[in-house]
N, C-alpha and C positions, 0 to 999 in steps of 0.2 A: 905635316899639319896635324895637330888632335884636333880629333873628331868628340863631338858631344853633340849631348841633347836637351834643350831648356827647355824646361815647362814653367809656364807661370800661372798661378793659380791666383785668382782675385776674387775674392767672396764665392768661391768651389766653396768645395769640403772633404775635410780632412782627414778623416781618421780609417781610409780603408787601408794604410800600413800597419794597422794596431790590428791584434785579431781581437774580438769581441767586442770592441770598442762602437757606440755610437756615433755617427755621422753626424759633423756641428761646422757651421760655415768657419771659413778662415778668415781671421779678422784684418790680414795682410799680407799681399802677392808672396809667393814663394817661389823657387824653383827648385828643378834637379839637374844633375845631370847624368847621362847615360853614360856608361862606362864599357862595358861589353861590345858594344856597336852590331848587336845581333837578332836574329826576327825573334828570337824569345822574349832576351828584356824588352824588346821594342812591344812587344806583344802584351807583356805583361802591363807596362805603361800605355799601353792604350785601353785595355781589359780593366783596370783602375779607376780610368779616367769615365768607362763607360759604366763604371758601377756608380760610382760618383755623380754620374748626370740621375742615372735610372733614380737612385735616393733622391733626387732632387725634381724629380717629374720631368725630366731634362730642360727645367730652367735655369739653367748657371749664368750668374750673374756678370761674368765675362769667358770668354772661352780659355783653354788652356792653351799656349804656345809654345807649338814645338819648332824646336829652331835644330834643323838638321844641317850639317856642315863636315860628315863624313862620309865613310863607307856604307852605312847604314842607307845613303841616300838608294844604293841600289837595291835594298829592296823595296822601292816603290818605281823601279824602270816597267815600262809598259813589257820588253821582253823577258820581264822575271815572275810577269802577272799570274801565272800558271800556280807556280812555285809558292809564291805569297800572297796567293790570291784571300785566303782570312782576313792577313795582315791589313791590304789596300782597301777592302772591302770595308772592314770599320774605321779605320780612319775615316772611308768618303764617308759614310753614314755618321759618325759625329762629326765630322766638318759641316755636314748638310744640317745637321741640327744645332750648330756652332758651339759645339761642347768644344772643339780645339779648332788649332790653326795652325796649319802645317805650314813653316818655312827652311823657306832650300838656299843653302848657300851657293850663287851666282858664280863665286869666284872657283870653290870645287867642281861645279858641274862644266868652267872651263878648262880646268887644270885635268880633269877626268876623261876629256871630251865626251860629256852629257848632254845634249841637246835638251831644251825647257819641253819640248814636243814627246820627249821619252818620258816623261814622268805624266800625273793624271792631272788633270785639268785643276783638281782642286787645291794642290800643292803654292804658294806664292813663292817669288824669290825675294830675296835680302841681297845687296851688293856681299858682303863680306859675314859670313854667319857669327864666329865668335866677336865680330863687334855689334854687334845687333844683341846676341848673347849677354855681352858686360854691360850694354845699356839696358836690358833689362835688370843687371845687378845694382845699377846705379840709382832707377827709377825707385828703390827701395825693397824689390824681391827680393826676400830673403831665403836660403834653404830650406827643399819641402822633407 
């Protein structure tokens, strides 16, 4: 199965991949997707996502969603919390201020034998990640 990562941005904002570039809402969803499947880029996409709120006094206009449905999932298992404890740590604090929205694919976490009880409270599931993933491509996200 490839694993990825979608984010969808809805009136966020954009411009902290440009260096110098000022910060200006997006005038339509986007996404990405994760490539590496590792606590770096995952890191770096969340450290982005919390720059983005911060420019924005952390009002964003709808949260950004990540839609996990690989390997990556384990680094948010309650036994890796040690290890990734940064990583899980802003995640919950922007999900708490609902800069994002973390989703787990269902069908990985059985194929993986992942228990929903291993991951943090504030993670959702999706039956099937990469079709949750292409209905956000459908909805009209476009590439961020």
């Amino acid at each position: 199965m490839v694993a990825a990562l979608a984010l969808l941005f809805s009136g966020s904002l954009l411009a902290a991949a440009l260096p110098g570039a000022q910060l200006v809402p997006l005038q339509a969803p986007s996404f990405a997707q994760l490539s590496n499947h590792n606590f770096d880029e995952l890191s770096a996409l969340l450290m982005r996502a919390d720059d983005l709120a911060r420019a924005s006094n952390f009002s964003p206009v709808e949260p950004v969603t990540f839609v996990l449905h690989g390997d990556e999932i384990n680094l948010f298992k309650r036994a890796n919390y040690g290890v990734n404890q940064s990583l899980v740590d802003l995640a919950a604090r922007l999900d708490a201020f609902e800069v994002i929205d973390v989703r787990v694919c269902e069908t990985w976490l059985r194929d993986n034998q992942v228990a929903v009880t291993d991951l943090p409270p504030f993670v959702e599931l999706v039956p099937f990640g990469p079709s949750f993933q292409a209905g956000l491509a459908r909805s009209g996200a476009i590439p961020f």
